[in-house]
N, C-alpha and C positions, 0 to 999 in steps of 0.2 A: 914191896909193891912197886917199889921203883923198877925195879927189871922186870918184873910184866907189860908193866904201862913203855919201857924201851922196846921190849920184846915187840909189842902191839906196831910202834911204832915201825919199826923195821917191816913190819910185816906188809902197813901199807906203804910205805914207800916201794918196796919192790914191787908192791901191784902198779906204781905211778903216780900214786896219788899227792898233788902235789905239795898239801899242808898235811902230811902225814902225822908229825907231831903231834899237832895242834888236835887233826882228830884223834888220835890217837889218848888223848888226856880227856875231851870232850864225851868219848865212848866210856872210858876209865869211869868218870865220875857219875853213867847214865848209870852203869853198872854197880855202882857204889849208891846212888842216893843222892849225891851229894853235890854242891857246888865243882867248878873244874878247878877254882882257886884250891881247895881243899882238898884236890888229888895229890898236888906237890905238900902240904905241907901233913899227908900220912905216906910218904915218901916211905919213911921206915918200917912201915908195920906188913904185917902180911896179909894178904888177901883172902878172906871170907872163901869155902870154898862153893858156895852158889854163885857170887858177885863174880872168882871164876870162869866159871864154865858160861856163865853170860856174858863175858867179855869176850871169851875167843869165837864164840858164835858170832858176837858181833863184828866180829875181824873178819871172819871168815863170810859175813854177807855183803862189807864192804870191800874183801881183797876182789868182789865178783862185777863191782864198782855201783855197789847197790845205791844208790843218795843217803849220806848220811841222815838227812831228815828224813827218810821211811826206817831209816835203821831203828833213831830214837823217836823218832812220832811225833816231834814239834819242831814250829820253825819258826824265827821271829816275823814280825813284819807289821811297821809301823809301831813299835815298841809295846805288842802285842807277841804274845806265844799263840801259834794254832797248831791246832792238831792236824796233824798230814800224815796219811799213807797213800797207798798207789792207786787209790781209787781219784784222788786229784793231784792236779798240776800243783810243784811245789811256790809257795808263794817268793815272788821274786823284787828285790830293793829297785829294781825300775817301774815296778808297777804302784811304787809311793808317788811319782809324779802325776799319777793317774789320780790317785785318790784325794793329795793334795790340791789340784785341779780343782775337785769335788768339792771337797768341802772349803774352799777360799769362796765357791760362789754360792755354797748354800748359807754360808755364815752372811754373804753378801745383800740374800734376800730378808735374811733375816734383821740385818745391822738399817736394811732399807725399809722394813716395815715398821719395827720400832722407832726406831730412833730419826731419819730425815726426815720422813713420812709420817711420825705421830700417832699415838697408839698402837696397836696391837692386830698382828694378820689372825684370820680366821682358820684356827688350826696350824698344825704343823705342815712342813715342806715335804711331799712325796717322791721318793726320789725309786729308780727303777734299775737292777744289777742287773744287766745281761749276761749268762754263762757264770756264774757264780761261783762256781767249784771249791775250792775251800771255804768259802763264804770270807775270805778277807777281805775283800774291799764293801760289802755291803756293812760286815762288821766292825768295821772301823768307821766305816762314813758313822752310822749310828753313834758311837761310842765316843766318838770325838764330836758330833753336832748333838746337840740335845733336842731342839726342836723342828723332829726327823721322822719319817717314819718310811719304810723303806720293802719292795717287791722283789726278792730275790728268784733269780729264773735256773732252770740248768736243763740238758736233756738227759741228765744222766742219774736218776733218783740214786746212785749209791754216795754221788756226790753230793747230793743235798743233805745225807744223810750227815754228812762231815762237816757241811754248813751248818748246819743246825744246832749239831753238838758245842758248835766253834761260839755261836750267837749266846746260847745256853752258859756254857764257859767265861764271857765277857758280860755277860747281864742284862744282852740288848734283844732277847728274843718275845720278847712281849713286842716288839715294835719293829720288828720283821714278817714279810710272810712269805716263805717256799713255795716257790711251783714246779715241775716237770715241764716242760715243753720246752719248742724247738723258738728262739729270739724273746719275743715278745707275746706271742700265741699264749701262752696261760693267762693272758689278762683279759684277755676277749670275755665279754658278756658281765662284768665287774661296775660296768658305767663309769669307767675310767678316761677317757678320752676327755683332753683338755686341761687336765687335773694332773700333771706330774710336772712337778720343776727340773727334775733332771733323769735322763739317760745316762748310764754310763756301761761301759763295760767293757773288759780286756778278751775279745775274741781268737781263736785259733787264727795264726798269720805266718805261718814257717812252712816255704815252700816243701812240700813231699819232698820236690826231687834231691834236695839237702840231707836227707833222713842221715845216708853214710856218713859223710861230716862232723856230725854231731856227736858230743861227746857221750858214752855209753850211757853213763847217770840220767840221761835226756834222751834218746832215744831208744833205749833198750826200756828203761821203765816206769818211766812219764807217760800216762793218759795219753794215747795219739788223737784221740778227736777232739784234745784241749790245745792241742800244738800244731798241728798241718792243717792247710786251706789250699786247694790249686786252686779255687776262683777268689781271687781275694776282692775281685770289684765288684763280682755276685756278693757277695756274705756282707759285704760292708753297704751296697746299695740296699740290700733287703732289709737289714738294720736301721738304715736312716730310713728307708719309707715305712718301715710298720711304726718307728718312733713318734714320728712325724704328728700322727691323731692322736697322738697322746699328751704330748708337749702342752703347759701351758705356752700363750704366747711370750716370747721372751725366756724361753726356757732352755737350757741346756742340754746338748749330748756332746759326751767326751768319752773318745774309745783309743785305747792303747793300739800304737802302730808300731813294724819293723822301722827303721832308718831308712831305709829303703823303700818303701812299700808308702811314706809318709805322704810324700808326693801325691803317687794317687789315689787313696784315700783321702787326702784335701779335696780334691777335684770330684771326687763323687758327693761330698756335702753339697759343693759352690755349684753344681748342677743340678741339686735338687732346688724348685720354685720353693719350695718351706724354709730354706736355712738361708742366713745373712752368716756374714764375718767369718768363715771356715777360715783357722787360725792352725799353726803348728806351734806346739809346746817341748821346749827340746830338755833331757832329762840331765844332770850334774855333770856326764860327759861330753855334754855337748851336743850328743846325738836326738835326732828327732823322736818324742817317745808318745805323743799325746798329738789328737786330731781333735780338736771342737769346732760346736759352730750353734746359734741360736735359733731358736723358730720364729720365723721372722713373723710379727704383727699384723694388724687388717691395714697397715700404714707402709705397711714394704720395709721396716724397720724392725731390730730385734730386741729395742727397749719394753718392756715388761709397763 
């Protein structure tokens, strides 16, 4: 087995790929069943001849620079597995700053009902996913808050499809609900206005004109209406105003920005009369990844 799992390797280095190894053993072991630690230590044995012929398929959909995660079908994030194929955008470790964001202020509202405040809120904290697509961050906010309950949106019903499965898979779909439509438009006529503690959601923000640039894995087979925006100050205005009647007061929306892009997306919150405090949240590198801001009160403040 060891000179397949070499062989594999070689194969994707010559396509470019730059931890070819690494996947190379990662594929090994989708192919096998098995742990990737447990690919080196059947080192000596021979390879299954189905496990086989499912390996070099797999070679040969990544020597075409397919993303390893549609290759094997899960990807971590937030020390969750989800299930991913090409029907969504692959879940990506900057989009934890997004979610940790989240849940530091819904634990916030929560630590603030109980515990400073005395007794107990009425009901759980509703929180609202914009653009949902894999359903990871609706599925984690849930998973990791417990008293949560949570409106996940997409315009793409195949991708809800894979939210779903994803919510089902982690145990939190009793306390999710799916919609189809286009922002926040599936909540209309619900009598939801006033009644949501948090916004959030990581919207399309990668200039079109960029497409060539991009690495094949991301532009050849990534969802294009989950990655490019040419009006980034349309999509993020329309965002915050249809949020806006939903917010309680004192409520949160937090949306994933480029580094770039962070700027004026600040500046379209601090321009709407609803929000106080539009803030930048910059992600482990340093770079800008998160935009918040609160719905300001009948006080002009954003205290709840």
């Amino acid at each position: 087995m060891g000179d397949i799992v070499r062989w594999a390797g070689r194969e994707l280095e010559a396509a470019g790929i730059a931890e070819a190894a690494l996947e190379a053993s990662i594929l090994a072991a989708h192919a096998l069943g098995c742990r990737r630690t447990d690919v080196y230590l059947r080192f000596g044995e021979a390879m299954d001849p189905g496990s086989l012929e499912m390996l070099k398929a797999m070679v040969g959909r990544r020597r075409k620079r397919e993303p390893l995660q549609y290759i094997i079908g899960i990807q971590e994030f937030m020390s969750l597995e989800f299930q991913v194929d090409r029907r969504v955008l692959i879940p990506r470790a900057d989009t934890e700053v997004l979610v940790e964001t989240a849940i530091d202020y819904l634990k916030s509202i929560a630590r603030a009902a109980s515990g400073v405040m005395g007794g107990s809120r009425d009901g759980p904290s509703i929180f609202v996913d914009v653009g949902t697509g894999s359903g990871c961050i609706a599925v984690s906010i849930a998973k990791y808050c417990e008293n949560v309950v949570g409106w996940a949106t997409d315009m793409s019903a195949r991708a809800l499809e894979v939210a779903m499965a994803n919510a089902v898979r982690h145990g939190v779909a009793d306390r999710l609900t799916f919609s189809c439509g286009d922002l926040l438009e599936p909540l209309k006529g619900f009598g939801m206005e006033g009644k949501i503690s948090l916004v959030v959601s990581n919207p399309p923000y990668i200039d079109p004109r960029t497409r060539e640039s991009l690495q094949p894995e991301v532009g050849v087979y990534e969802p294009e209406e989950a990655l490019y925006c040419s009006d980034i100050v349309g999509l993020y205005s329309r965002l915050a105003d249809q949020a806006a009647p939903y917010l309680v007061e004192g409520g949160m929306i937090a949306v994933e920005v480029g580094d770039e892009t962070a700027t004026v997306v600040k500046d379209v919150f601090a321009s709407r009369g609803s929000y106080v405090g539009a803030s930048i949240v910059l992600d482990y590198g340093g770079r800008a990844r998160v935009v918040r801001a609160v719905k300001r009160d009948a006080a002009g403040s954003g205290r709840r």
